[in-house]
N, CA, C and O atoms as CSV, one atom per row, in Angstrom:
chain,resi,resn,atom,element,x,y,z
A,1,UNK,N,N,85.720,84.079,123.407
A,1,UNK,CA,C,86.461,84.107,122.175
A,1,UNK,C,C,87.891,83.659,122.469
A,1,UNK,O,O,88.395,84.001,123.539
A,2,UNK,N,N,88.498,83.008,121.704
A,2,UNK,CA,C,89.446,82.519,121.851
A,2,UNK,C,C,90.608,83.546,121.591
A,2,UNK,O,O,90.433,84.683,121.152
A,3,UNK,N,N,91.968,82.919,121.964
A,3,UNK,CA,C,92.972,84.467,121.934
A,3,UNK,C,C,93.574,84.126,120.471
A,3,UNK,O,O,94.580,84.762,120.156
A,4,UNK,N,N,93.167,83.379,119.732
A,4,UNK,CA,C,93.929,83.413,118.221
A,4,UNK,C,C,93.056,84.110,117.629
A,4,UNK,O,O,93.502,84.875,116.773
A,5,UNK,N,N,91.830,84.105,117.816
A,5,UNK,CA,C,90.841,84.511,117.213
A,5,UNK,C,C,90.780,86.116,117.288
A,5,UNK,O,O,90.866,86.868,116.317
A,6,UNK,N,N,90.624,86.475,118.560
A,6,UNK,CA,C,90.770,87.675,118.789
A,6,UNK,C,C,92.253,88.086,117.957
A,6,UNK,O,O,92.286,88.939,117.070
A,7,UNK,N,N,93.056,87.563,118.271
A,7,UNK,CA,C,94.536,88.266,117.097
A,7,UNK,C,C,94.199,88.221,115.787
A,7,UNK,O,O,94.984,89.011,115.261
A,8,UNK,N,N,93.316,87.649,114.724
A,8,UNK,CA,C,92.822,87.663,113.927
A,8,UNK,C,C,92.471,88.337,113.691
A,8,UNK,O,O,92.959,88.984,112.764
A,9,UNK,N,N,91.227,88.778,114.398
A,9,UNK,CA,C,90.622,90.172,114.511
A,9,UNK,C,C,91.128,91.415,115.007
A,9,UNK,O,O,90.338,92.087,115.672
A,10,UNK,N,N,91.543,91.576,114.940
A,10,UNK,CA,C,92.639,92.592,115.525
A,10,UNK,C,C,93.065,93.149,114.470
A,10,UNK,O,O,92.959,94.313,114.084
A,11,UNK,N,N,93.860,91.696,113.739
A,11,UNK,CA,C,94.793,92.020,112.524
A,11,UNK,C,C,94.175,92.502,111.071
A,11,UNK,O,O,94.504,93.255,110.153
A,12,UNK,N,N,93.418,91.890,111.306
A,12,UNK,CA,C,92.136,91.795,110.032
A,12,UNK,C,C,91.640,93.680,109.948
A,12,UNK,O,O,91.663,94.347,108.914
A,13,UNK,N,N,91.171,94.256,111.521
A,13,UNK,CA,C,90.582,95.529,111.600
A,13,UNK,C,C,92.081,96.399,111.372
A,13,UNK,O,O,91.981,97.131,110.387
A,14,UNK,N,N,93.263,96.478,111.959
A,14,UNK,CA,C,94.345,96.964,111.251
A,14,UNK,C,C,94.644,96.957,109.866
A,14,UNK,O,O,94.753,98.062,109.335
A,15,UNK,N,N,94.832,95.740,109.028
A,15,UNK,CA,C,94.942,96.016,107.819
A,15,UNK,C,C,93.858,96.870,107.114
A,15,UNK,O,O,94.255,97.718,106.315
A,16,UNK,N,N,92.350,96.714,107.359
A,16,UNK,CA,C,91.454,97.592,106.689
A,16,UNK,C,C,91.983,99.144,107.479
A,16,UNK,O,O,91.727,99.981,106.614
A,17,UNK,N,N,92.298,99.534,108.114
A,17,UNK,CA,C,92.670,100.704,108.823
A,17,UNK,C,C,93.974,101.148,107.748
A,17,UNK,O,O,93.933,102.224,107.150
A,18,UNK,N,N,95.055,100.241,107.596
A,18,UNK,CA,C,96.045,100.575,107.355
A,18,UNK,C,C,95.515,100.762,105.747
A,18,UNK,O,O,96.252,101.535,105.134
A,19,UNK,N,N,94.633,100.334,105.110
A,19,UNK,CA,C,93.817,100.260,103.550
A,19,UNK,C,C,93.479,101.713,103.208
A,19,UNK,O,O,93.623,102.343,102.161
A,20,UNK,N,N,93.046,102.016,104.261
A,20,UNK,CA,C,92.119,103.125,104.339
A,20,UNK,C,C,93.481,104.626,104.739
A,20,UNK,O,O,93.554,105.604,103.995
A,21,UNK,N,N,94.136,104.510,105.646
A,21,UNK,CA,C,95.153,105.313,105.524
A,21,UNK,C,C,96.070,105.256,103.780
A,21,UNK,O,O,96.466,106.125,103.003
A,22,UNK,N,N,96.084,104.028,103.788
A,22,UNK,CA,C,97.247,104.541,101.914
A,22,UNK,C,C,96.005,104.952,101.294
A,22,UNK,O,O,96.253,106.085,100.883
A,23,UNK,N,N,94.907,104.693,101.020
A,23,UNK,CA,C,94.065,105.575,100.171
A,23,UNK,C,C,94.114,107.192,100.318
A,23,UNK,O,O,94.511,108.039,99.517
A,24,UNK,N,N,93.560,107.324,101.653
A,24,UNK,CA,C,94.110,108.540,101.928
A,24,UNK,C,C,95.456,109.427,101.620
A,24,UNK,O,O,95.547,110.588,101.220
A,25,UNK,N,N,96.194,108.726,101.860
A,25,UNK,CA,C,98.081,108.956,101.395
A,25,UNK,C,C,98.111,108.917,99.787
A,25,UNK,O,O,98.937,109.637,99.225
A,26,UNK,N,N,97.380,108.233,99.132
A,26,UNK,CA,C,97.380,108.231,97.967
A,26,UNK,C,C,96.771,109.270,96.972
A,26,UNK,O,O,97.051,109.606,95.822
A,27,UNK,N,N,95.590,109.737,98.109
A,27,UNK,CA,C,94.832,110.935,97.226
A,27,UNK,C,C,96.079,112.175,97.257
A,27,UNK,O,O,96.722,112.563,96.282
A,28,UNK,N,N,96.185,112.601,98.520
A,28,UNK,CA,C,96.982,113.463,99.438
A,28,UNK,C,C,98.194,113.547,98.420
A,28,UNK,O,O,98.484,114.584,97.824
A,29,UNK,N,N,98.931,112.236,98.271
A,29,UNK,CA,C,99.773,112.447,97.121
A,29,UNK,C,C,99.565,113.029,95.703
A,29,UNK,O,O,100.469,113.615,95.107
A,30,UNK,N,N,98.390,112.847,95.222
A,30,UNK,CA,C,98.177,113.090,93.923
A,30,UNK,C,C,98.008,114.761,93.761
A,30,UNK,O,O,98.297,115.353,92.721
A,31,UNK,N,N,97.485,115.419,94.983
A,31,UNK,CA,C,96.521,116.620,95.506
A,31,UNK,C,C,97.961,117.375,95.630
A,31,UNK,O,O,97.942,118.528,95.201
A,32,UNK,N,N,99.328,116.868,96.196
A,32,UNK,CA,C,100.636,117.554,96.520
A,32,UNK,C,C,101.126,117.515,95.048
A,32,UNK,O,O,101.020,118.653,94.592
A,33,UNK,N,N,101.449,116.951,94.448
A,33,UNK,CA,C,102.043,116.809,92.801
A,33,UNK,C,C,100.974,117.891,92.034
A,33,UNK,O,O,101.475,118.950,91.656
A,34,UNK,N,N,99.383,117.647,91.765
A,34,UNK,CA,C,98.950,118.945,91.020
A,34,UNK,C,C,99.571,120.197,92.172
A,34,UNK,O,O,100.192,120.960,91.433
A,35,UNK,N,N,99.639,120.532,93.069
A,35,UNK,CA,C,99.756,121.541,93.952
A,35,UNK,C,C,101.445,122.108,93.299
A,35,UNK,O,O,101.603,123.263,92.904
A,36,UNK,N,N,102.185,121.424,93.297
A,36,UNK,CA,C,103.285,121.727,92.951
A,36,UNK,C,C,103.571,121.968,91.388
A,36,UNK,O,O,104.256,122.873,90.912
A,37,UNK,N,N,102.906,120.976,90.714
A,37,UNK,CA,C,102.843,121.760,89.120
A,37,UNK,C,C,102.387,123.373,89.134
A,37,UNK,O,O,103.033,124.367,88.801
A,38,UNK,N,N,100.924,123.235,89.688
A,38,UNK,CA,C,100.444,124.795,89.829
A,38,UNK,C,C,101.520,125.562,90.102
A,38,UNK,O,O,101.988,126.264,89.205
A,39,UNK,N,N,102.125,125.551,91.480
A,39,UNK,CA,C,103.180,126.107,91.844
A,39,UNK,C,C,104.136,126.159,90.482
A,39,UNK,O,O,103.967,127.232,89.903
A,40,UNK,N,N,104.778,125.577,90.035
A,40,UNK,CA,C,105.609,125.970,88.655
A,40,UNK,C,C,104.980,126.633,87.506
A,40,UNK,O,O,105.694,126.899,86.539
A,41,UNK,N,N,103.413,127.010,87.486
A,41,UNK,CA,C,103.398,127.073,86.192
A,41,UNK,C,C,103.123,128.745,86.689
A,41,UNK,O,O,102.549,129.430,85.842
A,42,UNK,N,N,103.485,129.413,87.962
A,42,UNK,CA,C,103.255,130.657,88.085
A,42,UNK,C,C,104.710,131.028,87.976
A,42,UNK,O,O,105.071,132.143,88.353
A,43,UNK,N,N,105.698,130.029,87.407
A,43,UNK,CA,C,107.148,130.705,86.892
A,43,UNK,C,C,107.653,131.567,88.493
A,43,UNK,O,O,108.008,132.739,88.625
A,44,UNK,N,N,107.554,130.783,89.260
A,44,UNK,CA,C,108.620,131.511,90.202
A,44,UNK,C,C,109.797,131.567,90.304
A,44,UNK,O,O,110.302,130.696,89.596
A,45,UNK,N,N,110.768,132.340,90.999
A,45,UNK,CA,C,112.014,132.598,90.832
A,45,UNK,C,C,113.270,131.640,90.793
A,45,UNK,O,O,112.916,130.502,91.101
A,46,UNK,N,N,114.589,131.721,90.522
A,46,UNK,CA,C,114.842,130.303,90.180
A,46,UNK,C,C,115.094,129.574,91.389
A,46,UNK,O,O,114.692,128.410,91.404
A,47,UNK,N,N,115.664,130.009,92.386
A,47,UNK,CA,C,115.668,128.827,93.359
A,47,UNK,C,C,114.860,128.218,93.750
A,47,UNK,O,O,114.998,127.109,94.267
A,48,UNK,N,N,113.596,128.955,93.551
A,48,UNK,CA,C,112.029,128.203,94.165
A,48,UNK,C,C,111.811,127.139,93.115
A,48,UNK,O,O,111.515,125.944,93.104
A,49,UNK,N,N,112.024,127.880,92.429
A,49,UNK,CA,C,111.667,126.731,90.661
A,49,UNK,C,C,112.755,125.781,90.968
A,49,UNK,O,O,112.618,124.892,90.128
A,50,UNK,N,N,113.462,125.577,91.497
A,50,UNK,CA,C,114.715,124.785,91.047
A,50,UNK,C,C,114.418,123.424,92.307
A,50,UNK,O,O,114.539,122.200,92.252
A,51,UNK,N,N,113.901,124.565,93.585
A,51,UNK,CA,C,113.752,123.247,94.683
A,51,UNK,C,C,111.785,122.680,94.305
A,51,UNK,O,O,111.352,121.643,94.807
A,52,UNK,N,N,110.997,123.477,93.495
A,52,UNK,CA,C,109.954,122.848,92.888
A,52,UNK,C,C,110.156,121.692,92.194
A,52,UNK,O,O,109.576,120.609,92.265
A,53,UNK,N,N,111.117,122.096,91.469
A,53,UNK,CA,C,111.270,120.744,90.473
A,53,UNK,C,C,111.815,119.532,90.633
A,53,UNK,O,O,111.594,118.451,90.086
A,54,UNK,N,N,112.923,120.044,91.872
A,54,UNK,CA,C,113.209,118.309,92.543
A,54,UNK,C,C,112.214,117.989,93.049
A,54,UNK,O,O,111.673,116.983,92.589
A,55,UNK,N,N,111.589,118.670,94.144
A,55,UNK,CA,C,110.036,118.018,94.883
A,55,UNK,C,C,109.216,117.226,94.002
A,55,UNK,O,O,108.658,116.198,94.387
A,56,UNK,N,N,109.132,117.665,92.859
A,56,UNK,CA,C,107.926,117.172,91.440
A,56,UNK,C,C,108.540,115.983,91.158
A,56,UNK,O,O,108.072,114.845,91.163
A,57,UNK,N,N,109.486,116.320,90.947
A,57,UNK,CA,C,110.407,114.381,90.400
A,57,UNK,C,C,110.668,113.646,91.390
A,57,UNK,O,O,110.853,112.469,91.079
A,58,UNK,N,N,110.761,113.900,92.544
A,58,UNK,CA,C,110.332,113.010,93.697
A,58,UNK,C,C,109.488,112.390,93.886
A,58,UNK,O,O,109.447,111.171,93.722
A,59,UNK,N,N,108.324,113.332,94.407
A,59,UNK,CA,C,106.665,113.256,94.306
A,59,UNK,C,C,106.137,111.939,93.336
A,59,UNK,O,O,105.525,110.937,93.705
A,60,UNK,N,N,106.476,112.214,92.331
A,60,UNK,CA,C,105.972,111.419,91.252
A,60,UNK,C,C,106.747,110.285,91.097
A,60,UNK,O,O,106.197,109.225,90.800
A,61,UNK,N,N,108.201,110.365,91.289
A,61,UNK,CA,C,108.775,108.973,91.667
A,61,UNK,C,C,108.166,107.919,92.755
A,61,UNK,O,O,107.799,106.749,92.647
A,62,UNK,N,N,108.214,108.774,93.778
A,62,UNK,CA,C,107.623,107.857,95.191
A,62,UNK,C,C,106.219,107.178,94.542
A,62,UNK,O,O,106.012,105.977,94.715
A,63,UNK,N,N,105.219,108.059,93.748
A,63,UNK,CA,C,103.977,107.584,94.172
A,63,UNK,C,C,104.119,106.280,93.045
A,63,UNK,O,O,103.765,105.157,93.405
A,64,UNK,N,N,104.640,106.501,91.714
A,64,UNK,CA,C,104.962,105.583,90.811
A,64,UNK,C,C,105.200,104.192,91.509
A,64,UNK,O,O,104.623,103.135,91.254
A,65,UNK,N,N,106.395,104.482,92.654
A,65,UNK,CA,C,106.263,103.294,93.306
A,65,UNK,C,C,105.229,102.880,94.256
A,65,UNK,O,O,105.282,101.661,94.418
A,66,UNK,N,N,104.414,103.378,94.864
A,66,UNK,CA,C,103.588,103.155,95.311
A,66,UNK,C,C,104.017,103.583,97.257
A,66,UNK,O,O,103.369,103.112,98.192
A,67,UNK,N,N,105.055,104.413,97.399
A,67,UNK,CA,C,105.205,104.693,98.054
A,67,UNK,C,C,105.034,106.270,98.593
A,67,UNK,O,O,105.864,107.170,98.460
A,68,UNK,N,N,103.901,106.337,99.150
A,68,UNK,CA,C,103.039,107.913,99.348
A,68,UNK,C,C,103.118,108.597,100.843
A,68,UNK,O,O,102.441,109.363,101.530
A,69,UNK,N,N,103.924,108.117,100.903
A,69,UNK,CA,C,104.177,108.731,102.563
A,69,UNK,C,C,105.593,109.530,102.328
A,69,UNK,O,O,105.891,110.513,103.005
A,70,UNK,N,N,106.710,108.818,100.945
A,70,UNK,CA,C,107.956,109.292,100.695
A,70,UNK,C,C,107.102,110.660,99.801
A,70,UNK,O,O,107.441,111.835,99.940
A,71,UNK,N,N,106.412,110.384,99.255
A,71,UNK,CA,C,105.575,111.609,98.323
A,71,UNK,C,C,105.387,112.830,98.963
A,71,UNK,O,O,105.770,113.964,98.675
A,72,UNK,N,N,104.571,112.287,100.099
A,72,UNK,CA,C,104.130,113.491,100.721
A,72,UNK,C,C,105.010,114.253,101.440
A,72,UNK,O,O,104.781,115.391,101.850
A,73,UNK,N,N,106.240,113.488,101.628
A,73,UNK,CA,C,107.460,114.100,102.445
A,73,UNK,C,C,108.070,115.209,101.252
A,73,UNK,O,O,108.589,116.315,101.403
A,74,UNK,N,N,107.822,114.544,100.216
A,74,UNK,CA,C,108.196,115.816,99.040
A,74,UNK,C,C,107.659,116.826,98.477
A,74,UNK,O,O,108.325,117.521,97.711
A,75,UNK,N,N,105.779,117.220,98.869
A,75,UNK,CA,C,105.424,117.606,99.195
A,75,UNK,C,C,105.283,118.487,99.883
A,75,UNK,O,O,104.843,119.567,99.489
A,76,UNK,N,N,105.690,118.193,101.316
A,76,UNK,CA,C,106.043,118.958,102.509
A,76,UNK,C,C,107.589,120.074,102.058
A,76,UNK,O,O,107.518,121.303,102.053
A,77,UNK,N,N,108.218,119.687,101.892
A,77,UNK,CA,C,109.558,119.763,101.290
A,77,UNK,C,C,109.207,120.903,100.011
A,77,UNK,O,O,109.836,121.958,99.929
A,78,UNK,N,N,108.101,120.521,99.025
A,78,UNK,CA,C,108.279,122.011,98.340
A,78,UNK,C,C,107.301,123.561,98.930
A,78,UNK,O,O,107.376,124.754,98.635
A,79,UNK,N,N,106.506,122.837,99.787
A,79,UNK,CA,C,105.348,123.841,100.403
A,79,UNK,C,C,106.661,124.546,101.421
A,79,UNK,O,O,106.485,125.745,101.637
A,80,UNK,N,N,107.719,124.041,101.950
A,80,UNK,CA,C,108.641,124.787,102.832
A,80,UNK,C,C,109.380,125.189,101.993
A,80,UNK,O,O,109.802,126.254,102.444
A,81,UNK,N,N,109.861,125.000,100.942
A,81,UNK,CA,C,110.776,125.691,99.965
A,81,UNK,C,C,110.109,127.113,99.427
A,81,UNK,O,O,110.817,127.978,98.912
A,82,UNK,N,N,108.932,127.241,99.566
A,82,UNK,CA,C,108.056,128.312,98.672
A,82,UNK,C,C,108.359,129.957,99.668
A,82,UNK,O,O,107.846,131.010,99.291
């Protein structure tokens, strides 16, 4: 096999890898945003509520853009706030 070829392939099995990770990142995101609504709708106290609700408008900003790795960092961010 030739060595362009093989870099082809290479690149080709990375991008389906890297396909398959944002899907994943993408569910994960959606799964952290209901997680954090839940979390608000048990009315917790206000600072929790207060760092919930930036996490939520984050969350949902990032994924809007299509960026789910910034999501899940907000995510992370309200599960440590709790």
């Amino acid at each position: 096999m030739s060595p362009m070829r093989s870099l082809a392939l290479v690149l080709a099995f990375t991008a389906c890898g890297l396909a398959g990770a944002r899907a994943d990142d993408a569910a994960a995101c959606r799964d952290g945003i209901a997680e954090i609504r839940a979390a608000l709708d048990k009315a917790p106290p206000e600072p929790a509520a207060g760092r919930l609700r930036k996490a939520l408008r984050v969350a949902e900003r990032e994924a809007r853009e299509g960026e789910f790795d910034e999501c899940l960092d907000a995510v992370r961010d309200a599960r440590a706030g709790r």
